[in-house]
DRENPA-3360 file (N, C-alpha, C; in nm, 2 decimals, always signed):
BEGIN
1 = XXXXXXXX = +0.38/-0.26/+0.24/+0.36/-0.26/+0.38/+0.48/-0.33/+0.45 ~ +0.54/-0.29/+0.58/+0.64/-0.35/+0.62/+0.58/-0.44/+0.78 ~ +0.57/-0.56/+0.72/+0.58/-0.65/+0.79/+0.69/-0.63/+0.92 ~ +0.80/-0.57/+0.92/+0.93/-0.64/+0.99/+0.87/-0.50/+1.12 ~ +0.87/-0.37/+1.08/+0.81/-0.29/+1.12/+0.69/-0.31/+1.22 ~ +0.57/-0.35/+1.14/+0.45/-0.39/+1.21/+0.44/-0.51/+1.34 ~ +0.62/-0.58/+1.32/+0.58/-0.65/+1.42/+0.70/-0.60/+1.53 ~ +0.78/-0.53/+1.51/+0.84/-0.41/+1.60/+0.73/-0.34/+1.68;
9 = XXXXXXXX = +0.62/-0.30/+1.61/+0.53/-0.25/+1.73/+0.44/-0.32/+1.79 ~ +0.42/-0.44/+1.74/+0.35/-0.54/+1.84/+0.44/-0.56/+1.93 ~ +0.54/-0.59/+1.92/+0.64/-0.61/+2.03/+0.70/-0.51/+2.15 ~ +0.62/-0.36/+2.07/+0.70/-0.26/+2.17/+0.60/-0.27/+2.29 ~ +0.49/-0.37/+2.27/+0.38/-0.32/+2.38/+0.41/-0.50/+2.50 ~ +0.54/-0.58/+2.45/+0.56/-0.67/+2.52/+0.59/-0.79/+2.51 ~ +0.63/-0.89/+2.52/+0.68/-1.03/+2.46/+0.60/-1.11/+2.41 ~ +0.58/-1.11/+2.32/+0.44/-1.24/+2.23/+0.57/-1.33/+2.15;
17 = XXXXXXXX = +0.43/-1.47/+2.14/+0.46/-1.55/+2.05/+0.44/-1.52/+1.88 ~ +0.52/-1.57/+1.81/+0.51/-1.57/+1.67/+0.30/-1.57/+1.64 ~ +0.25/-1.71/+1.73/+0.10/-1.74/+1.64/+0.04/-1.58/+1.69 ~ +0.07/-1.54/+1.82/-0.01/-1.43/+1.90/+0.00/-1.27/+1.79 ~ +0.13/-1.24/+1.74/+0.19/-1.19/+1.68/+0.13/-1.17/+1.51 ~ +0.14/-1.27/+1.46/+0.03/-1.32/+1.36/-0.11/-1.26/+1.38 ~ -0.18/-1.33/+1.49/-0.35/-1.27/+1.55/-0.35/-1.15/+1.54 ~ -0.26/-1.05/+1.63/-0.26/-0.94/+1.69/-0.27/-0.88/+1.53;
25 = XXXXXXXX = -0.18/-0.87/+1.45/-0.13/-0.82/+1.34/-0.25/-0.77/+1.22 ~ -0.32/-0.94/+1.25/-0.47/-0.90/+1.12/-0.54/-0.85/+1.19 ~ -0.58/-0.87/+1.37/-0.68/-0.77/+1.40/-0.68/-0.63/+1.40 ~ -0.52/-0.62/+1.42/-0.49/-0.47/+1.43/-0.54/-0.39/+1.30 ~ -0.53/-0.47/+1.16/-0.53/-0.42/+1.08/-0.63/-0.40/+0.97 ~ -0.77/-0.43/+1.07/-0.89/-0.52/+1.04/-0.93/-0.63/+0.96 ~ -0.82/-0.72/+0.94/-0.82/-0.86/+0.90/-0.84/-0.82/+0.72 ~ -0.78/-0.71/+0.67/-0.78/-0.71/+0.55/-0.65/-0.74/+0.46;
33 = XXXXXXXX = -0.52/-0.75/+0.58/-0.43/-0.79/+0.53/-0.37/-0.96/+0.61 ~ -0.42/-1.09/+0.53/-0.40/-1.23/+0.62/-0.25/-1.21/+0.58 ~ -0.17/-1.27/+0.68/-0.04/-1.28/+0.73/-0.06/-1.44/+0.74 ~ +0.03/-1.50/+0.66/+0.12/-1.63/+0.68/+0.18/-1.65/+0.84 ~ +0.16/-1.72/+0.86/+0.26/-1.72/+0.96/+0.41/-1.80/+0.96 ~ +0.45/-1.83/+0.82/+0.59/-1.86/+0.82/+0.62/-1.71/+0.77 ~ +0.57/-1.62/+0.75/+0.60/-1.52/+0.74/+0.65/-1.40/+0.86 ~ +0.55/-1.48/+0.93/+0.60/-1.39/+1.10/+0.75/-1.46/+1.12;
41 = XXXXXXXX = +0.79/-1.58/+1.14/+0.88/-1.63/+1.17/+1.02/-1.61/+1.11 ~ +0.98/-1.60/+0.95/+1.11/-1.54/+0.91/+1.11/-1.42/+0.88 ~ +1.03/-1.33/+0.92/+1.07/-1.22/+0.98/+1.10/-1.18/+1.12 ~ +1.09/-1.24/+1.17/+1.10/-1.28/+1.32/+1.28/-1.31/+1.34 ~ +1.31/-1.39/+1.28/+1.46/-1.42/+1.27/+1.55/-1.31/+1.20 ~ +1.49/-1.25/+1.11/+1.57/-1.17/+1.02/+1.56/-1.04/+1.13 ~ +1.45/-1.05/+1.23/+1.49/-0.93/+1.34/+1.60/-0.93/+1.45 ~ +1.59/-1.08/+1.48/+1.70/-1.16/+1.58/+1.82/-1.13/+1.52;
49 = XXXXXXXX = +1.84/-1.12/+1.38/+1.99/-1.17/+1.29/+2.03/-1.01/+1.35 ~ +1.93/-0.89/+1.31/+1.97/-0.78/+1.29/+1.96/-0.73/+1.49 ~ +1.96/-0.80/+1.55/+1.95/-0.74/+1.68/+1.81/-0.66/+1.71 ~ +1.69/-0.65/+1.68/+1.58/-0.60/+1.71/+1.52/-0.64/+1.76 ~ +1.48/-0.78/+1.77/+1.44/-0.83/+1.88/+1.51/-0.94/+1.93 ~ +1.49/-1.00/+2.06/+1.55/-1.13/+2.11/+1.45/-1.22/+2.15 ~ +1.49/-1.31/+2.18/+1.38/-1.43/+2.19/+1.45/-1.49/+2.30 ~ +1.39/-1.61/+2.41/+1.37/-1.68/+2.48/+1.50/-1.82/+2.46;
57 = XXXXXXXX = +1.63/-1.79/+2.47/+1.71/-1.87/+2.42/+1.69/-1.98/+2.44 ~ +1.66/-2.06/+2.54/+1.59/-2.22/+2.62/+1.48/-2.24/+2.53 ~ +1.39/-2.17/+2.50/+1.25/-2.21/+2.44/+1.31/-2.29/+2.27 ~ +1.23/-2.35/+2.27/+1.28/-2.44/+2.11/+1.18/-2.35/+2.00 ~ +1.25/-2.36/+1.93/+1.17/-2.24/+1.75/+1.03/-2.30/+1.74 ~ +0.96/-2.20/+1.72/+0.80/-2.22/+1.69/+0.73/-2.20/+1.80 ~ +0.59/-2.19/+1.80/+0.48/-2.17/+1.88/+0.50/-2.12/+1.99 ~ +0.60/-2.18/+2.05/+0.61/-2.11/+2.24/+0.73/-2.07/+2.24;
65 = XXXXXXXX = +0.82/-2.01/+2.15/+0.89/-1.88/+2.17/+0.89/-1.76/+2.16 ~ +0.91/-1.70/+2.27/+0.88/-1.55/+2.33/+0.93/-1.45/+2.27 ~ +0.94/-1.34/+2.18/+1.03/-1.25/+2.13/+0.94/-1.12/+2.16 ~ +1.08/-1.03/+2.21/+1.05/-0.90/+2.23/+1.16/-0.82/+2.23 ~ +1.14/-0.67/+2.16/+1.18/-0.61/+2.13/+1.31/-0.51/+2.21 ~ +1.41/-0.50/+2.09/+1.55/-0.45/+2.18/+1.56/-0.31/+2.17 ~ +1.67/-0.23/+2.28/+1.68/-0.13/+2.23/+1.68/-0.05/+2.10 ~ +1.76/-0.13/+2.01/+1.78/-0.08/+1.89/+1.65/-0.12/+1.80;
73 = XXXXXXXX = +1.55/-0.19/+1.86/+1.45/-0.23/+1.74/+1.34/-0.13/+1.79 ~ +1.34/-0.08/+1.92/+1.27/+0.02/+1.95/+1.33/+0.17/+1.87 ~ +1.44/+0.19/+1.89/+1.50/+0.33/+1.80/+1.45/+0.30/+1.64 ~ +1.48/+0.17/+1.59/+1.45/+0.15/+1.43/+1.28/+0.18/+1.40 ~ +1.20/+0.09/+1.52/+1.03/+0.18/+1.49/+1.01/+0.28/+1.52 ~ +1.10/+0.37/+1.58/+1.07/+0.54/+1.60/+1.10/+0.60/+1.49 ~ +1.21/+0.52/+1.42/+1.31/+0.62/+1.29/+1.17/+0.58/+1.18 ~ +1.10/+0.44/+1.14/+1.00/+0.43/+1.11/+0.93/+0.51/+1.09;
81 = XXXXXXXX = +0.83/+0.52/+1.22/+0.72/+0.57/+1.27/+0.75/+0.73/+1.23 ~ +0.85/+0.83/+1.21/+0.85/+0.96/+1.18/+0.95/+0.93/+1.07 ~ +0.98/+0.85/+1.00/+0.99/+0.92/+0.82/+0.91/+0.89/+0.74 ~ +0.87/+0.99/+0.65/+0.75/+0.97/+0.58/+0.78/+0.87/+0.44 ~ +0.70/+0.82/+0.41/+0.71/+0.73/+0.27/+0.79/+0.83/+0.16 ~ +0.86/+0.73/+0.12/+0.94/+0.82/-0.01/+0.84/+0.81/-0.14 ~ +0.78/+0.90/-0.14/+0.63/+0.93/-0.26/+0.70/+1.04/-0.37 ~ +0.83/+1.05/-0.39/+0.89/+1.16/-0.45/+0.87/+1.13/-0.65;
89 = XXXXXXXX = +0.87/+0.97/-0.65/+0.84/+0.92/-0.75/+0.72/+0.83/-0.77 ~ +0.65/+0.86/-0.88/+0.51/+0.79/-0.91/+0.51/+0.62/-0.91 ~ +0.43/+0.56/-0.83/+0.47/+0.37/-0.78/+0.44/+0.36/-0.93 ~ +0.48/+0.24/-0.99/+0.46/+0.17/-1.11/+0.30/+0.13/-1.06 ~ +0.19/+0.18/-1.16/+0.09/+0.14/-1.10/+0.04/+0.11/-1.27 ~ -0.01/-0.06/-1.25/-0.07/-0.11/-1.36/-0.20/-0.04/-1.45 ~ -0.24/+0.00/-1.40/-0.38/+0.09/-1.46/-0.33/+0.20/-1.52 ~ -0.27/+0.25/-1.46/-0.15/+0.39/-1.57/-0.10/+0.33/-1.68;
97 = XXXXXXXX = +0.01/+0.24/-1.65/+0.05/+0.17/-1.79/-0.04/+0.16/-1.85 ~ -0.14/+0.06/-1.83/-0.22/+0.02/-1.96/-0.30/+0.12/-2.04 ~ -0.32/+0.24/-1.93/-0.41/+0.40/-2.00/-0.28/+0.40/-2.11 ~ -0.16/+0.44/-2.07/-0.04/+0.50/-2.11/-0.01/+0.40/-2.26 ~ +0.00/+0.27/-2.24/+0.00/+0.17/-2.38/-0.08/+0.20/-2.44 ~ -0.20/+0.20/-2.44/-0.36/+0.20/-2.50/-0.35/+0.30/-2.56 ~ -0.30/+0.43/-2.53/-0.33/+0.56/-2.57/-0.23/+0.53/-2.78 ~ -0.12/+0.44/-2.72/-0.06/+0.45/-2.87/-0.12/+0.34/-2.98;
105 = XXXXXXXX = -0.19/+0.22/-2.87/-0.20/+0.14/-2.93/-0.30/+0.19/-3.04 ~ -0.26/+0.06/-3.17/-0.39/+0.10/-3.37/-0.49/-0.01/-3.27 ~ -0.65/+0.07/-3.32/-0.73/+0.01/-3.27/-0.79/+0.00/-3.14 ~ -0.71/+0.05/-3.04/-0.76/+0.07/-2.88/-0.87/+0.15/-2.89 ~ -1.00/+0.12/-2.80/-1.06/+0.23/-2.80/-1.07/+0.26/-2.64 ~ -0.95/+0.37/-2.60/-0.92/+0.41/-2.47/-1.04/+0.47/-2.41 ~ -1.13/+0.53/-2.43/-1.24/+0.61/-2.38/-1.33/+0.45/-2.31 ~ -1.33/+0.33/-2.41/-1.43/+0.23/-2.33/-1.31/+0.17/-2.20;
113 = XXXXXXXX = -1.16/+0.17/-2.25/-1.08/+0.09/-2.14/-1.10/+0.17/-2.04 ~ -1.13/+0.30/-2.02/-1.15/+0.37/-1.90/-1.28/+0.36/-1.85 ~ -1.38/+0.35/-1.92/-1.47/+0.37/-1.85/-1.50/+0.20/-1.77 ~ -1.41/+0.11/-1.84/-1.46/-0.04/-1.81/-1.38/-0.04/-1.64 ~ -1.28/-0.01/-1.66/-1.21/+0.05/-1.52/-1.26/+0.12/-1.41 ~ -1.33/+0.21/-1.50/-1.42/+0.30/-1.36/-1.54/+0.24/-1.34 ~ -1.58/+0.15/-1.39/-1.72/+0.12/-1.35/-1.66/+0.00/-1.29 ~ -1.57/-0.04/-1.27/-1.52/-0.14/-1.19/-1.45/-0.10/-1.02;
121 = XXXXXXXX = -1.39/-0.02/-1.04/-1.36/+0.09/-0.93/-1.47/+0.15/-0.86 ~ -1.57/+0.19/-0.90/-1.74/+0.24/-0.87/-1.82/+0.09/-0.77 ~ -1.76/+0.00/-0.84/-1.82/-0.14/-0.80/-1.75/-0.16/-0.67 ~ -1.63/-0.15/-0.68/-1.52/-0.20/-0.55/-1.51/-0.10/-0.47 ~ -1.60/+0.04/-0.48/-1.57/+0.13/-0.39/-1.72/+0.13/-0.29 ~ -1.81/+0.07/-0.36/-1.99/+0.02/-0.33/-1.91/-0.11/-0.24 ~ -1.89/-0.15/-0.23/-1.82/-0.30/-0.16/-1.79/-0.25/-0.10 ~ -1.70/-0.16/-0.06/-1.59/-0.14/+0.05/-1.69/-0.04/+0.16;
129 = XXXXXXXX = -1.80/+0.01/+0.05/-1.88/+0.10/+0.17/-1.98/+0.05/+0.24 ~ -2.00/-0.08/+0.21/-2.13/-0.16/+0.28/-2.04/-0.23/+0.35 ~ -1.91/-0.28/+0.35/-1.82/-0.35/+0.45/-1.81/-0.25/+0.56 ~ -1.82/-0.09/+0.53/-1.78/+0.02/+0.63/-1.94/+0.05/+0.74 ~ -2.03/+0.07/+0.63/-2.20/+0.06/+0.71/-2.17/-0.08/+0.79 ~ -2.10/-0.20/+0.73/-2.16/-0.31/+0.80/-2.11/-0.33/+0.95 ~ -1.97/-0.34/+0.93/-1.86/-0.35/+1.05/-1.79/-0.21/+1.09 ~ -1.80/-0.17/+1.05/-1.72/-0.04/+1.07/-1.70/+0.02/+1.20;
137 = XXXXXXXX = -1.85/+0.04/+1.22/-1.84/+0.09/+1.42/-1.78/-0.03/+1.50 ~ -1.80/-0.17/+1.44/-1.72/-0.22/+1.53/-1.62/-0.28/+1.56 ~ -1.50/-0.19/+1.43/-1.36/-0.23/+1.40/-1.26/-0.12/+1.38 ~ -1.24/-0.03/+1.49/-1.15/+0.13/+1.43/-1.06/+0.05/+1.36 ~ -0.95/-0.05/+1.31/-0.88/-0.09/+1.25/-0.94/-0.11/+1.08 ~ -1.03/-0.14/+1.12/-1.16/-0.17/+0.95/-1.18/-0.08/+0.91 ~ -1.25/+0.02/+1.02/-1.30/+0.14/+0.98/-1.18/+0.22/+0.88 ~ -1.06/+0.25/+0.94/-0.96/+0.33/+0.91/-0.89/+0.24/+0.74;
145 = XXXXXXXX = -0.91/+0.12/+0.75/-0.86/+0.09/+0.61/-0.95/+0.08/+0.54 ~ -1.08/+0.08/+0.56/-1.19/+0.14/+0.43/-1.21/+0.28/+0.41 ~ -1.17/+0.33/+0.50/-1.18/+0.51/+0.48/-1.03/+0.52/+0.36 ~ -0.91/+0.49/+0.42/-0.81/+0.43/+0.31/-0.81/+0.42/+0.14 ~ -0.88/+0.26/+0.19/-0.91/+0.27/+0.03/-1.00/+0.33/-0.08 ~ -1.14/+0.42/+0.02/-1.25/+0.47/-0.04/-1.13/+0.59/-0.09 ~ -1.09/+0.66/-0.03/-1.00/+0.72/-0.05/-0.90/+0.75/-0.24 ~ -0.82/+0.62/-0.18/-0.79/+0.59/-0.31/-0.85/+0.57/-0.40;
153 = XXXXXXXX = -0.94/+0.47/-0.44/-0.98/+0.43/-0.52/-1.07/+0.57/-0.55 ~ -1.11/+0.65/-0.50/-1.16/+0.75/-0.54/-1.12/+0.90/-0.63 ~ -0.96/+0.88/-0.57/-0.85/+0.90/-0.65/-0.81/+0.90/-0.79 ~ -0.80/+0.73/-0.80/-0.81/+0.69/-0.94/-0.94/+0.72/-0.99 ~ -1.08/+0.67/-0.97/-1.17/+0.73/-1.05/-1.16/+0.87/-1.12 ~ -1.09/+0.94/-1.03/-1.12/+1.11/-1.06/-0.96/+1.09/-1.16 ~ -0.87/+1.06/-1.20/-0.77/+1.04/-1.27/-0.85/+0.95/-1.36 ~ -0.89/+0.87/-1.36/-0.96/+0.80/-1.52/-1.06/+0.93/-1.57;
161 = XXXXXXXX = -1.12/+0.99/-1.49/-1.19/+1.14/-1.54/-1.14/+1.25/-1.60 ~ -1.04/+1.28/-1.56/-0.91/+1.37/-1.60/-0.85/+1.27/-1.72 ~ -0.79/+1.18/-1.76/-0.75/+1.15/-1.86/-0.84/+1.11/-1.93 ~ -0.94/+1.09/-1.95/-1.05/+1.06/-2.05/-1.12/+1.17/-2.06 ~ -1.10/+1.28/-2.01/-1.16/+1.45/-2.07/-1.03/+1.49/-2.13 ~ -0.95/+1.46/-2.09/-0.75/+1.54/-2.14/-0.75/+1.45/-2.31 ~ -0.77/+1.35/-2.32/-0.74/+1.26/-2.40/-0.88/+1.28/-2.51 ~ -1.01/+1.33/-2.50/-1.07/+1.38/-2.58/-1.02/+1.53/-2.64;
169 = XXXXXXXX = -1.02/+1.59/-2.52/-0.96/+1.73/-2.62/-0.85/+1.74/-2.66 ~ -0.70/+1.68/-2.67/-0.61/+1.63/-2.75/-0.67/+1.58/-2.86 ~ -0.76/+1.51/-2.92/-0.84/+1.40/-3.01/-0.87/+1.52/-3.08 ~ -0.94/+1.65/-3.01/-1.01/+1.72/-3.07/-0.90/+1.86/-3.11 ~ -0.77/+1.86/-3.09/-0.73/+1.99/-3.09/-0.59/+1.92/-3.17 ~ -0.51/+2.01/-3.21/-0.39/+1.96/-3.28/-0.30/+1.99/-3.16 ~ -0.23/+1.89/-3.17/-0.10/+1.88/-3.02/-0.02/+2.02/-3.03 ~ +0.03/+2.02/-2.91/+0.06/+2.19/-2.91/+0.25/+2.11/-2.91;
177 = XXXXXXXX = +0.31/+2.23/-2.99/+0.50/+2.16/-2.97/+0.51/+2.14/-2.85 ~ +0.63/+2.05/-2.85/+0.68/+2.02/-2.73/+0.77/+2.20/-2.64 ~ +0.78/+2.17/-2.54/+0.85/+2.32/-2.45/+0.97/+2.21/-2.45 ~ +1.08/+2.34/-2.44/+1.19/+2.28/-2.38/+1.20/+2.25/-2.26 ~ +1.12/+2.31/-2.18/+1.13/+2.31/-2.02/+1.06/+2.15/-1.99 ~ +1.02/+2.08/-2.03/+0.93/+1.97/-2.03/+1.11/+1.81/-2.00 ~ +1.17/+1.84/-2.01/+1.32/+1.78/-1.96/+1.31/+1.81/-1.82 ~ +1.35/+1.90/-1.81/+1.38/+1.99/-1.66/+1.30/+1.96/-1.59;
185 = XXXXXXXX = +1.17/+1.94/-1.61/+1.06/+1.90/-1.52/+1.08/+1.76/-1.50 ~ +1.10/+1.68/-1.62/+1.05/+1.53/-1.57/+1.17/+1.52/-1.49 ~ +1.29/+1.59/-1.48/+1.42/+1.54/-1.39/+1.33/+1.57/-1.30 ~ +1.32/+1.69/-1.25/+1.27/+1.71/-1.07/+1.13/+1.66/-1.06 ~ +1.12/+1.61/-1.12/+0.99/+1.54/-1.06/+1.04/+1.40/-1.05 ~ +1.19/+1.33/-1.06/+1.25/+1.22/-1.02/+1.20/+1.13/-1.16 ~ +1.15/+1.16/-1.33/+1.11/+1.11/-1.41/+1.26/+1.00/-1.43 ~ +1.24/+0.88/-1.44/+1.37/+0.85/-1.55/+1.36/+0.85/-1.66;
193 = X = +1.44/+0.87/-1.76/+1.46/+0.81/-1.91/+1.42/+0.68/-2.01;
% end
């Protein structure tokens, strides 16, 4: 998540304080992501260093200095706001590894590591939808990051499903050779070595 970003657009709507900026930030976001607030501050400066925002030169650092946003910190949350996430390569995501270790490890038994995972995921996806009945209508910010995560996490479930049906009928079939074309692929799919 980019913090430096997030508070580029609190600012495009007007001059706040660092604590106000902070507030604004978890409500905006349905208070699922708490923000530090030495964290506003030195990102707050690292906006000043780079010219994105200015602040209240007279005012002394902390609580009641004013910063808001500069021409160029407005052009940088537009260049933001319309490039899309670079998703071209798979995030290091810990639950993959461990499927991906497990599968070679003597002794693993991957079919229970998955299921212990999905019935954990099944659990946190039940959570996240009684937080959405609970508050939901009266948080579009809440609402939108439980729709998010149900989302995901629903994702993964269906990927712990697909590898634990893929990984039985490998178990049950003799591996087929490798293709030569299986190089060529992992390059353009951005694989490294």
């Amino acid at each position: 998540m980019s913090i430096r970003h997030a508070m580029l657009a609190l600012l495009s709507e007007g001059p706040k304080y660092g604590l106000q900026l902070r507030e604004e930030f978890e409500a905006r976001t349905g208070e699922v992501w708490p923000l530090n607030v030495g964290q506003v501050y030195t990102t707050l400066q690292r906006l000043e260093r780079d010219h994105l925002v200015e602040s209240d030169d007279e005012a002394d650092p902390g609580p009641q200095k004013s910063f808001r946003i500069t021409a160029g910190g407005a052009e940088e949350l537009a260049g933001w706001l319309h490039t899309p996430p670079d998703l071209a390569s798979p995030p290091r995501d810990e639950l993959i590894i461990k499927i991906l270790v497990a599968v070679r490890l003597p002794g693993a038994d991957v079919h229970e590591i998955i299921q212990t995972h999905r019935r954990h995921l099944v659990e946190l996806m039940q959570q996240w939808t009684r937080l959405k009945d609970e508050e939901g209508d009266l948080d579009l910010g809440l609402a939108l990051v439980v729709d998010a995560e149900l989302y995901r996490l629903d994702s993964v479930v269906r990927w712990l499903d697909t590898a634990d049906g893929r990984l039985k009928r490998a178990a049950a079939e003799p591996p087929a050779p490798a293709r030569e074309a299986a190089p060529q692929i992992r390059r353009r799919a951005g694989a490294r070595r």
